[in-house]
C-alpha positions in Angstrom: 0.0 0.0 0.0 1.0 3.9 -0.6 2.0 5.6 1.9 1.2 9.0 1.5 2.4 11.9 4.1 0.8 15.3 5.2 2.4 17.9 6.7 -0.2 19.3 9.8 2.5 21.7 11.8 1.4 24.3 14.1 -1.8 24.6 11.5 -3.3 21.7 13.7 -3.7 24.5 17.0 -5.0 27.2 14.5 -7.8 25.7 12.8 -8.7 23.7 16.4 -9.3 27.5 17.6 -10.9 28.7 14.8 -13.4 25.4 15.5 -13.6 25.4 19.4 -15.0 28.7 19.3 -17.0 28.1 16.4 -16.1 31.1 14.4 -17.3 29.6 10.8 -20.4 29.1 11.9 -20.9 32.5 13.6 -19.3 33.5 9.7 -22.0 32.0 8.1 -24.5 33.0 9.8 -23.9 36.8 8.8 -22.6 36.6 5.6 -24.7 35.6 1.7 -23.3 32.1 2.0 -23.1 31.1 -1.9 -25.1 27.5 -2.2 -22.7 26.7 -5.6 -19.8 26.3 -3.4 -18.4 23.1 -1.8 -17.2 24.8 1.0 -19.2 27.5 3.2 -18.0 31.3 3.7 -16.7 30.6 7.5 -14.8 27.7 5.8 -13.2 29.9 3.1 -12.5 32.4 6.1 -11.0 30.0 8.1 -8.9 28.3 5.4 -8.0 32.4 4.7 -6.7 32.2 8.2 -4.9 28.9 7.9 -3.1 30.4 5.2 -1.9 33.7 6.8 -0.5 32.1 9.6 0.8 29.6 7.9 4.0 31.9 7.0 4.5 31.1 3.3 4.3 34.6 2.2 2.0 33.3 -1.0 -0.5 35.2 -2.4 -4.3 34.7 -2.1 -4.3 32.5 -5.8 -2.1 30.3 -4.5 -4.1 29.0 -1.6 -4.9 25.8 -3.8 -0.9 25.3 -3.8 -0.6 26.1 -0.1 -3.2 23.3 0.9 -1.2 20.5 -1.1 -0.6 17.9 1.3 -2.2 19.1 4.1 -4.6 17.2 6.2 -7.3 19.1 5.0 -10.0 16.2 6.9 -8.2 17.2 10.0 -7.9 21.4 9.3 -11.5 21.7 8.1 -13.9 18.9 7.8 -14.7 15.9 5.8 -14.6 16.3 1.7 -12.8 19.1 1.7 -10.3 19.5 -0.9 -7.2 22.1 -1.8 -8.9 23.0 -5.2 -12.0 24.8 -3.0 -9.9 27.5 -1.5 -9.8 28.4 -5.1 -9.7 32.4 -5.8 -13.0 32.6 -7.4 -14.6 31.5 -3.9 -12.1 33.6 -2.1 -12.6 36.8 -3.9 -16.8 36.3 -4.1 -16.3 35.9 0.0 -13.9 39.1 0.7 -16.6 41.2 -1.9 -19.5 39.6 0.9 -17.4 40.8 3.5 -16.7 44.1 2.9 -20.9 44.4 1.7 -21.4 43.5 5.1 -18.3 45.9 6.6 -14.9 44.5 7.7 -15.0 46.7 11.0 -18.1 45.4 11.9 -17.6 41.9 11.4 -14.6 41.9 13.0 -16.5 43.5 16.2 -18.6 41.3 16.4 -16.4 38.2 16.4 -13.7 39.6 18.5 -17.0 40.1 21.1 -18.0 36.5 20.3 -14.7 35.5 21.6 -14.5 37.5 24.9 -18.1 36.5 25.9 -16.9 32.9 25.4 -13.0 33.2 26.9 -14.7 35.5 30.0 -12.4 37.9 28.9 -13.7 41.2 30.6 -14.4 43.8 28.1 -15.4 46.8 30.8 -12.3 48.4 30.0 -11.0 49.4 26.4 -7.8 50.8 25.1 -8.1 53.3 21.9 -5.1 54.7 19.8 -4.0 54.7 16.3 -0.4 54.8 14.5 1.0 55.7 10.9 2.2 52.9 8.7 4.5 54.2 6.4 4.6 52.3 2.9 6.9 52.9 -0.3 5.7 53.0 -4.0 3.6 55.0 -6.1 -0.4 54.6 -5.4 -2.8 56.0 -7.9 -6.3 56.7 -6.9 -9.1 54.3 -7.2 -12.7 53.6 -5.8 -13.3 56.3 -3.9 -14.5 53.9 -0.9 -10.5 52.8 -0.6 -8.2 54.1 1.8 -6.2 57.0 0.2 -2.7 56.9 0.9 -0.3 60.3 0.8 1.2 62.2 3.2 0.4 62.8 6.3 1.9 63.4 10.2 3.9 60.5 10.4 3.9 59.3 14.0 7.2 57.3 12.8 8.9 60.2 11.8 9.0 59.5 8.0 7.4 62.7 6.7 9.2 61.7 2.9 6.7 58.6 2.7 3.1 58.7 2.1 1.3 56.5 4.7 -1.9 55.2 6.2 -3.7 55.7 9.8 -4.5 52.4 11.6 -6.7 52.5 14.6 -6.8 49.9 17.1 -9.2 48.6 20.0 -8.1 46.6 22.7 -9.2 45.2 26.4 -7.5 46.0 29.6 -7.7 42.4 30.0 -5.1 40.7 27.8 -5.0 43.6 25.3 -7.5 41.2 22.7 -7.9 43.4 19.7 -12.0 44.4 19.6 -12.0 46.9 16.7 -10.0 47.8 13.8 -10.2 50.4 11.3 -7.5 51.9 8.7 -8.1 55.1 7.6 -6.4 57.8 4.9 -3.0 58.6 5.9 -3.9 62.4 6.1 -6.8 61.9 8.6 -6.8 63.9 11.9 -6.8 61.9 15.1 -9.6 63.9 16.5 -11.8 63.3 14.1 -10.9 59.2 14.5 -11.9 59.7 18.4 -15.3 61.8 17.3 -16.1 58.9 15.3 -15.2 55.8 17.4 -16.7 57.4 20.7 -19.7 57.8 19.0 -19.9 54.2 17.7 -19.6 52.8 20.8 -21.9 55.2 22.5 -24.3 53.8 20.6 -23.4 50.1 20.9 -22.6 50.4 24.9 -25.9 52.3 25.9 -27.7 49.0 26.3 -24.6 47.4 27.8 -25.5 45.5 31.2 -22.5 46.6 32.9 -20.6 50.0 32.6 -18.0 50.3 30.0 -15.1 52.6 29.5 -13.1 53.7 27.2 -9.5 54.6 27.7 -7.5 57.0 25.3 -5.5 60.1 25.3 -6.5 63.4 25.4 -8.2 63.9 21.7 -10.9 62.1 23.6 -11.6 64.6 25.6 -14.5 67.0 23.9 -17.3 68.8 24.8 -19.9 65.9 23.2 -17.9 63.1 24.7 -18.3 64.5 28.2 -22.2 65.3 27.6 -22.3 61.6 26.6 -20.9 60.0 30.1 -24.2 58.8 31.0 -23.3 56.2 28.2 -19.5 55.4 27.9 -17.4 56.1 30.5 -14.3 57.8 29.4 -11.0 57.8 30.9 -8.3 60.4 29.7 -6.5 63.7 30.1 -7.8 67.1 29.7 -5.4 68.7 27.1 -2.9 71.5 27.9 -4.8 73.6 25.2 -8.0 73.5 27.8 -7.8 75.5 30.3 -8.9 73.3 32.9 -5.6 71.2 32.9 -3.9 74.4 34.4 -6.7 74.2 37.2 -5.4 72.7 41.0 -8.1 70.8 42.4 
């Protein structure tokens, strides 16, 4: 009889996690699942995931290639097959993803997670960054991030750049929202926007929530909003409240 070897690695621990907190089905319960396909959306996600963390550096049409050999029985379930991850299924699932909006999606898995992990959520960690990139970039769909110049936080004013915003929890600094945003964006604006998000998606919290950031957080609306979202942060030095001894 032939003998015939797979390679499993560290995959084996990834797509266990992806399973024992049931992520592809929480996936496919959200998204237009496509009923011509021989694998679901949360599958195509999760083998998306496989992939990225599977360190090949490969690009998305080579999937196929990466699953060669691979215990895919094992990774994903029974009848699945290296040709399903195939890029027409890959690309119709990222275009269902972003109908349905990245950020959000990605809220509310990462919130899926905590409630099942006990990870408390009560506090939350806000800040963004600049990631410098090189190249030229020519405008497209207007909906895409714009890269150009911008206050680079890395101190590489010479390269054009994009803002990436990041949620965390106190607890074990889980990431809980993501958003990038056009490299010339003001911070302020990123605070406005996210405070008022989550204003809206705390007010029915059961317990009290807060949000931790720097002083751009500190506005007028935010602090007419405490009832809410609890806000902890500085007054800025440009108030002048700071300069006040209590």
């Amino acid at each position: 009889m032939e003998k015939q070897v797979e390679r499993l690695d560290h995959l084996g621990i990834v797509a266990g996690i992806t399973k024992e907190l049931e992520i592809i089905d929480f996936i496919n319960e959200r998204l237009r699942d496509d009923v011509r396909s021989e694998i679901s959306d949360g599958e195509a996600i999760a083998g998306m995931i496989v992939n990225g963390l599977g360190f090949t550096s490969k690009s998305l049409c080579l999937t196929p290639e990466f699953f060669n050999g691979r215990p895919l029985e094992l990774l994903f379930s029974e009848g699945v097959k290296a040709e399903h991850f195939n890029r027409s299924k890959l690309g119709r699932v990222l275009d269902n993803i972003f109908a349905y909006g990245c950020s959000n999606l990605f809220f509310e898995i990462a919130g899926m997670v905590c409630i099942k992990e006990k990870i408390d959520v009560r506090f939350n960690s806000l800040d963004t960054t600049t990631i410098s990139v090189d190249g030229e970039y020519a405008d497209g769909d207007e909906r895409a991030v714009h890269i150009t110049n911008g206050y680079s936080k890395d101190h590489r004013r010479d390269l054009k750049q994009v803002v990436q915003e990041l949620l965390v929890s106190q607890d074990g600094g889980v990431p809980l929202a993501m958003s990038t945003h056009n490299g010339n964006v003001d911070d302020n604006e990123i605070f406005k926007q996210r405070s008022h998000e989550l204003i809206n998606q705390f007010k029915d919290a059961e317990v009290p929530r807060y949000l931790i950031a720097d002083s751009k957080l500190y506005t007028k609306e935010n602090c007419d909003n405490l009832k809410n979202l609890q806000f902890i942060t500085r007054v800025p030095r440009s108030n002048k409240e700071e300069n006040v001894i209590v």
